[in-house]
C-alpha positions as a Markdown table, in Angstrom:
| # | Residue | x | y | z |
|---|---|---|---|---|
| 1 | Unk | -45.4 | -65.5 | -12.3 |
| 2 | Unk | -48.4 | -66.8 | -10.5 |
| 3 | Unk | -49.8 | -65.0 | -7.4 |
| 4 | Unk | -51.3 | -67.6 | -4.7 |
| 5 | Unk | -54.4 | -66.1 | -3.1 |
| 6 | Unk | -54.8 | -68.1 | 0.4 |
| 7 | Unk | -57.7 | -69.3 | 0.9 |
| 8 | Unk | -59.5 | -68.2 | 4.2 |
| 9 | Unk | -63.1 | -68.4 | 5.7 |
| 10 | Unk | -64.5 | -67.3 | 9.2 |
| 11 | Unk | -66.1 | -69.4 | 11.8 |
| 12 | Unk | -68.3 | -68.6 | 14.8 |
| 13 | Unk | -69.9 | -69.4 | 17.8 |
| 14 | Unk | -72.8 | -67.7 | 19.1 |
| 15 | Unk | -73.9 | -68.0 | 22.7 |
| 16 | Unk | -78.1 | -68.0 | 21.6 |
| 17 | Unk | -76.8 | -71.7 | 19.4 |
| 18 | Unk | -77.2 | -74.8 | 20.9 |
| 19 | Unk | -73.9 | -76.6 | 21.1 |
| 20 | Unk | -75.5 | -79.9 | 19.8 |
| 21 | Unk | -74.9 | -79.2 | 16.1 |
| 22 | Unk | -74.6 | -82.3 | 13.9 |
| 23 | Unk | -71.4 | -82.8 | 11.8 |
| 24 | Unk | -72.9 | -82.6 | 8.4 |
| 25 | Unk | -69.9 | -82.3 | 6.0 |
| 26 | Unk | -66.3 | -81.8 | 6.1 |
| 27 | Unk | -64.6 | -78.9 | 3.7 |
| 28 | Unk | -61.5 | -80.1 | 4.2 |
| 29 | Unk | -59.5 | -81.9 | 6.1 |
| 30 | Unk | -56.3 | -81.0 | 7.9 |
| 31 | Unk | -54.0 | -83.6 | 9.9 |
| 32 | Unk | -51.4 | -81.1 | 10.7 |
| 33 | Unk | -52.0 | -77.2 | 11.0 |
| 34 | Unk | -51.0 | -74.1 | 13.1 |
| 35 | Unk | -53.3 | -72.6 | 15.3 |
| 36 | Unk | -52.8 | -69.3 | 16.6 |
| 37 | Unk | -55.0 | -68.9 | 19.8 |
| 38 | Unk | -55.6 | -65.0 | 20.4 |
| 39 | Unk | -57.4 | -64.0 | 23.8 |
| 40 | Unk | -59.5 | -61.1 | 24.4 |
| 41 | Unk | -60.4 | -59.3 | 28.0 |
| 42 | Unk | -63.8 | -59.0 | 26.7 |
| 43 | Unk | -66.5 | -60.2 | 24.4 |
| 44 | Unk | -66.7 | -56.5 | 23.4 |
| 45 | Unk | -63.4 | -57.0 | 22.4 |
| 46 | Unk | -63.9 | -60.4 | 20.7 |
| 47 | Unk | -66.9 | -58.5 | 18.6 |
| 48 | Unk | -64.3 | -56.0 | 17.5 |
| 49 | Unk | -62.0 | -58.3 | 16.1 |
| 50 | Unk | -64.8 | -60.2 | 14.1 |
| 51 | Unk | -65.6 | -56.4 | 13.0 |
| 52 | Unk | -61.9 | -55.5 | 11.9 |
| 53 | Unk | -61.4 | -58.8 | 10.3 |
| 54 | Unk | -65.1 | -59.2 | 8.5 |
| 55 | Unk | -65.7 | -55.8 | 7.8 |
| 56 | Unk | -69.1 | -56.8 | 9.0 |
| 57 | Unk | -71.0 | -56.1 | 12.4 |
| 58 | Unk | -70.7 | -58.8 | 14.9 |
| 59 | Unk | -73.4 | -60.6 | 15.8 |
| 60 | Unk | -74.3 | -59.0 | 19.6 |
| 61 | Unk | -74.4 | -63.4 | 20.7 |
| 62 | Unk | -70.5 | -63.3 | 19.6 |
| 63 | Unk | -68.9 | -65.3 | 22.0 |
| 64 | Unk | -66.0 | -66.6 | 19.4 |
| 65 | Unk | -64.6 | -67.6 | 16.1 |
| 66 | Unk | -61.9 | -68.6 | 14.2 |
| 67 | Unk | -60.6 | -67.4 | 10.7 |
| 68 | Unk | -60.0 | -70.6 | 8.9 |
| 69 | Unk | -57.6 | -72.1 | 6.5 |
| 70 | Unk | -56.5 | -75.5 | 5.9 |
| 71 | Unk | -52.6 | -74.7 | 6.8 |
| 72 | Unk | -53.5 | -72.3 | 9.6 |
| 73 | Unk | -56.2 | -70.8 | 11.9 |
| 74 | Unk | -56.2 | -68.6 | 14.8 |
| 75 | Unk | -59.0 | -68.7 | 17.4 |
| 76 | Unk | -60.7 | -65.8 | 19.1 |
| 77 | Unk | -62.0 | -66.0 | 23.0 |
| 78 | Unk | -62.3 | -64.8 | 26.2 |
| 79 | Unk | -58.9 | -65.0 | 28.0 |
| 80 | Unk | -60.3 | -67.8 | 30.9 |
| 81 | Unk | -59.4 | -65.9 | 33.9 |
| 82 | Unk | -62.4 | -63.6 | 32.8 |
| 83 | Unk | -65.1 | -66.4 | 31.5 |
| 84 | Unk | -64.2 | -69.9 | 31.0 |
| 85 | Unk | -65.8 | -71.3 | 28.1 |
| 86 | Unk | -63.9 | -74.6 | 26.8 |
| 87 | Unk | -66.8 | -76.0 | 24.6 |
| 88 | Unk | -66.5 | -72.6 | 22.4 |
| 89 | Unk | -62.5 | -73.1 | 22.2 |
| 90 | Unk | -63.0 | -76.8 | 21.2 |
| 91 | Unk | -65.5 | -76.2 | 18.9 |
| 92 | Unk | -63.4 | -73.4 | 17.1 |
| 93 | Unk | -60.8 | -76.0 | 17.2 |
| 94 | Unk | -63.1 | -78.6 | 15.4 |
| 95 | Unk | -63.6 | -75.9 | 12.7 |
| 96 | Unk | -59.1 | -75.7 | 12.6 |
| 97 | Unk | -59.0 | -78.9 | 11.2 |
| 98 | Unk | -62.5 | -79.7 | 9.4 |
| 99 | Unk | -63.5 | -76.1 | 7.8 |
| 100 | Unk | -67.2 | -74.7 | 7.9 |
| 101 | Unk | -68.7 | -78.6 | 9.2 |
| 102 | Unk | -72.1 | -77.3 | 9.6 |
| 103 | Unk | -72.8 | -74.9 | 7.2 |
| 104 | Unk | -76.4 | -75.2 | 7.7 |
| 105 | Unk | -76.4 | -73.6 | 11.0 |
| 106 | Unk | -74.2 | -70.5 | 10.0 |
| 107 | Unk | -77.0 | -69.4 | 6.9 |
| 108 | Unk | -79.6 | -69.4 | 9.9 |
């Protein structure tokens, strides 16, 4: 019997970044994929679920991130009411259906 391991990997966005990154190279594609959008009530709270998913510290400049997969993905924000931040959601969305598309800029 063969045992399927899914594949997962974490993206983030930092508020220190500039949001001008380049698109340097796709992992995957994915036309058609679930997206699971999970709001916090604080960025405390956002660095807490990077923490309990990562096993990892969060970076204090934590303002999102996403744990990827090409069949699924679920975003973590700020609920808007608190701090509306659409360019951090979209760009966790880019990383929904294109994987880790700059790689570069999460060794730094």
């Amino acid at each position: 019997m063969k045992r399927l391991i899914p594949l997962l990997f974490l993206a983030g966005c930092y508020s220190e970044l500039p949001h001008n990154y380049e698109f340097e190279k796709r992992q995957y594609t994915s036309n058609e994929i679930k997206v699971t959008l999970v709001e916090h009530n604080s960025y405390a709270e956002v660095r807490k679920a990077y923490t309990d998913y990562t096993k990892k510290p969060a970076p204090r400049t934590l303002i999102a991130f996403s744990e990827i997969n090409p069949k699924f993905c679920i975003v973590h924000t700020i609920k808007p009411e608190i701090d509306f931040q659409p360019k951090y959601v979209g760009h966790e969305i880019a990383h929904c259906f294109y994987g880790q598309w700059h790689p570069s800029s999460e060794a730094k």
